[in-house]
N, C-alpha and C positions, 0 to 999 in steps of 0.2 A: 095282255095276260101271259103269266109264265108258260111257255112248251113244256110236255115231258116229253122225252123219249124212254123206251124200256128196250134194255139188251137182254136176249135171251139165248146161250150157247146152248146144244143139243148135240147129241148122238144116241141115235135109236132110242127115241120118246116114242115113239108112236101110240102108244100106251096110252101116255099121262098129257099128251104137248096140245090136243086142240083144248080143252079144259082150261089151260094156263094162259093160250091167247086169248080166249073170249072173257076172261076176268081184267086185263087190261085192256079191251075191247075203248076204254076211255081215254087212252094217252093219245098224245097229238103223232108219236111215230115210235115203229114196231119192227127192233132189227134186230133178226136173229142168225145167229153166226154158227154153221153144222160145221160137222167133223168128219162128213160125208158120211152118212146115216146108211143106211141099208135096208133097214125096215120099212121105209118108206114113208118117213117122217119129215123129209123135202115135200112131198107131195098133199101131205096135211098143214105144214106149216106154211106155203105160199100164199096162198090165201087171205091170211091173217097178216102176212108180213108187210109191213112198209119196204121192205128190204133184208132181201135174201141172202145171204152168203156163205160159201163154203171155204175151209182152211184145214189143214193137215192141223190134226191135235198136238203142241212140241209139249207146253203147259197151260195153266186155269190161267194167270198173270196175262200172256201173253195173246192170247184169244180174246181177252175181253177187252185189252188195250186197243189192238185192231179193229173189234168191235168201234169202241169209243170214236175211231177216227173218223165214222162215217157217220159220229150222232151230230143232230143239229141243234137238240129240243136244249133250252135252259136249263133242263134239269134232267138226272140218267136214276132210273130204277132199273135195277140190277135183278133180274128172275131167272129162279131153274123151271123147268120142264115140269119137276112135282110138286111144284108150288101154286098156291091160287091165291089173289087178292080179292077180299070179301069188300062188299060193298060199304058195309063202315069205314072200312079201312082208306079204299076208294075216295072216301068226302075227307077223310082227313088226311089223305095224301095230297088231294088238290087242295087243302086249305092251307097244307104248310110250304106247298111251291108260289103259292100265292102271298101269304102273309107271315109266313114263318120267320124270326128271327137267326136262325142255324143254316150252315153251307153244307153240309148234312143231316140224317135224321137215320136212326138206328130203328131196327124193325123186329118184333118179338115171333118167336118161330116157335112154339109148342111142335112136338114129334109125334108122328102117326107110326104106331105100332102095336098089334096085334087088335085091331081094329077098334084104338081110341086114342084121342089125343092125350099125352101125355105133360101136363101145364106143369107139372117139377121138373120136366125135364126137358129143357125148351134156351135159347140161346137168342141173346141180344147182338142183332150181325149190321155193320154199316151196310145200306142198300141203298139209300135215295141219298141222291148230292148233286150240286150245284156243278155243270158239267166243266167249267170253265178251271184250269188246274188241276181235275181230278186225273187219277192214275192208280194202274195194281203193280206188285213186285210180290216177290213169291210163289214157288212152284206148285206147291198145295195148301190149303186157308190162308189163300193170299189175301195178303195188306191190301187196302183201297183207302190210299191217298186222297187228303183234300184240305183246300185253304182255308181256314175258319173253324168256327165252334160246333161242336153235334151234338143234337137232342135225342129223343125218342119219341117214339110215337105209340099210342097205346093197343091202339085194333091189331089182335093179332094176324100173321099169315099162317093157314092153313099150308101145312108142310107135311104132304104125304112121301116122307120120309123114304120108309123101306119095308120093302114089297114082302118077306117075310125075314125068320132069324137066319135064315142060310145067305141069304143077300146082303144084310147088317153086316153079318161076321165077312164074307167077302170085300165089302166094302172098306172094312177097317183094314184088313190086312192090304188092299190095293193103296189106302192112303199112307198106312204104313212104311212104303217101300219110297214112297216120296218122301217122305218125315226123315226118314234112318237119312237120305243121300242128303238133304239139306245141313244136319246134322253134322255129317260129316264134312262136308263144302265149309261148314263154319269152326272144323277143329274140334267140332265134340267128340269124344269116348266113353264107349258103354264100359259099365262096371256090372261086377254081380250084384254092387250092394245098389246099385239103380234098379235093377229087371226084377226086384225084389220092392224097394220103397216105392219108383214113381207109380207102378199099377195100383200098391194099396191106398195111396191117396189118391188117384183119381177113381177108384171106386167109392173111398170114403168120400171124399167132396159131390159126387153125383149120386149117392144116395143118403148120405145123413144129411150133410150140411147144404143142397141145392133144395133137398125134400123129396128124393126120389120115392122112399120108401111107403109117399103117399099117392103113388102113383101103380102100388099093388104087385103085381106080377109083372108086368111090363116093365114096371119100373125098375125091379131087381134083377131083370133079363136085361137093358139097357145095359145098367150100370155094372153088371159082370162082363159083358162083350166092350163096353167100354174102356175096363182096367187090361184086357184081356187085348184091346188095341195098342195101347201105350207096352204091354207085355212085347207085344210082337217088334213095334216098332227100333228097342230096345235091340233085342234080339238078331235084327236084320243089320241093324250100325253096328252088330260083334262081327256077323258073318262076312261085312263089308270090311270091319277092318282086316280081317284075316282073309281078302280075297277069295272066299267063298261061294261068292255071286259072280 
């Protein structure tokens, strides 16, 4: 029968992290790769761990590549800390490392915010893949390479997202600051008629045309801190070009 293993990177979960090991509580190995924690989120996730390790954070790419070198399992499911695999999900993860036709399988993630999941506003993320060839690149929503065809899977993951709107909005501007340098590493230039266009479609795409809009209040809070990310990130590739940072 297929192995899974599951990587999980961490820094200061301690909050959310034994929750997330005991939902994969069913993989055949459990490696979690800190960033040296300080809350004491080593000492909650030992326990659970097949295998502990810790690595100076450089980027997301490159910690979970490391990760990967010490997996054994035939197949790698890829978990954050505020993430949890429901039991549905569970039978039809072990049904498609078992029988599944695909070298990966793409995983549906509804978002937890303001205390409900938000099912319009939720993102299809490759997670489960066939370990043999697999690889990330990219400094932040890094690529996860792999040889073969990817399906989906339908059970969603529970993905308690962000802890409230003061947190969202810090989070976007921190991935922001990653986005702008990538940007710029590849020859992009912010314009004014971009910090103006790309925010109003990515508000409009996440709230008319994804369906945020039925997703009430949250959903319109989403989808403004969401245009209001790509705003920023724009912003931050001006001030980089103009040595400002």
């Amino acid at each position: 029968m297929a192995k899974l293993t599951v990587i999980m990177p961490t820094l200061n979960e301690a909050d959310y992290v034994a929750s997330a090991l005991r939902s994969v509580q069913f993989a055949d190995e459990i490696i979690v790769i800190d960033s040296f924690s300080t809350d004491g989120t080593p000492e909650i996730v030992k326990p659970y761990a097949t295998l502990f390790l810790q690595r100076e954070f450089d980027n997301f790419s490159a910690q979970k590549n490391a990760a990967l070198k010490h997996a054994t399992g035939d197949w790698v499911l890829f978990l954050d800390a505020d993430e949890r695999i429901t039991y549905p999900l569970q039978q039809e993860i072990k049904e498609a490392i078992t029988y599944g036709v695909h070298a990966g399988y793409k995983l549906n993630f509804p978002h937890f915010f303001m205390n409900r999941f938000l099912y319009h506003h939720s993102s299809n993320v490759l997670r489960l893949v066939r370990r043999e060839g697999t690889h990330f690149s990219g400094l932040v929503h890094e690529k996860l390479h792999l040889q073969g065809s990817v399906g989906k899977l339908k059970n969603p993951v529970l993905h308690f997202t962000y802890k409230g709107l003061d947190h969202y909005i810090q989070k976007r501007d921190k991935y922001a600051w990653f986005q702008a340098e990538q940007l710029q590493k590849k020859g992009k230039k912010a314009t004014y008629l971009q910090l103006f266009l790309k925010p109003s479609f990515r508000f409009f795409s996440s709230y008319i045309l994804k369906g945020g809009f039925k997703d009430g209040i949250p959903g319109l809070a989403i989808s403004t801190v969401n245009a209001y990310g790509v705003f920023s990130r724009y912003v931050k590739l001006l001030l980089l070009q103009r040595g400002m940072r």
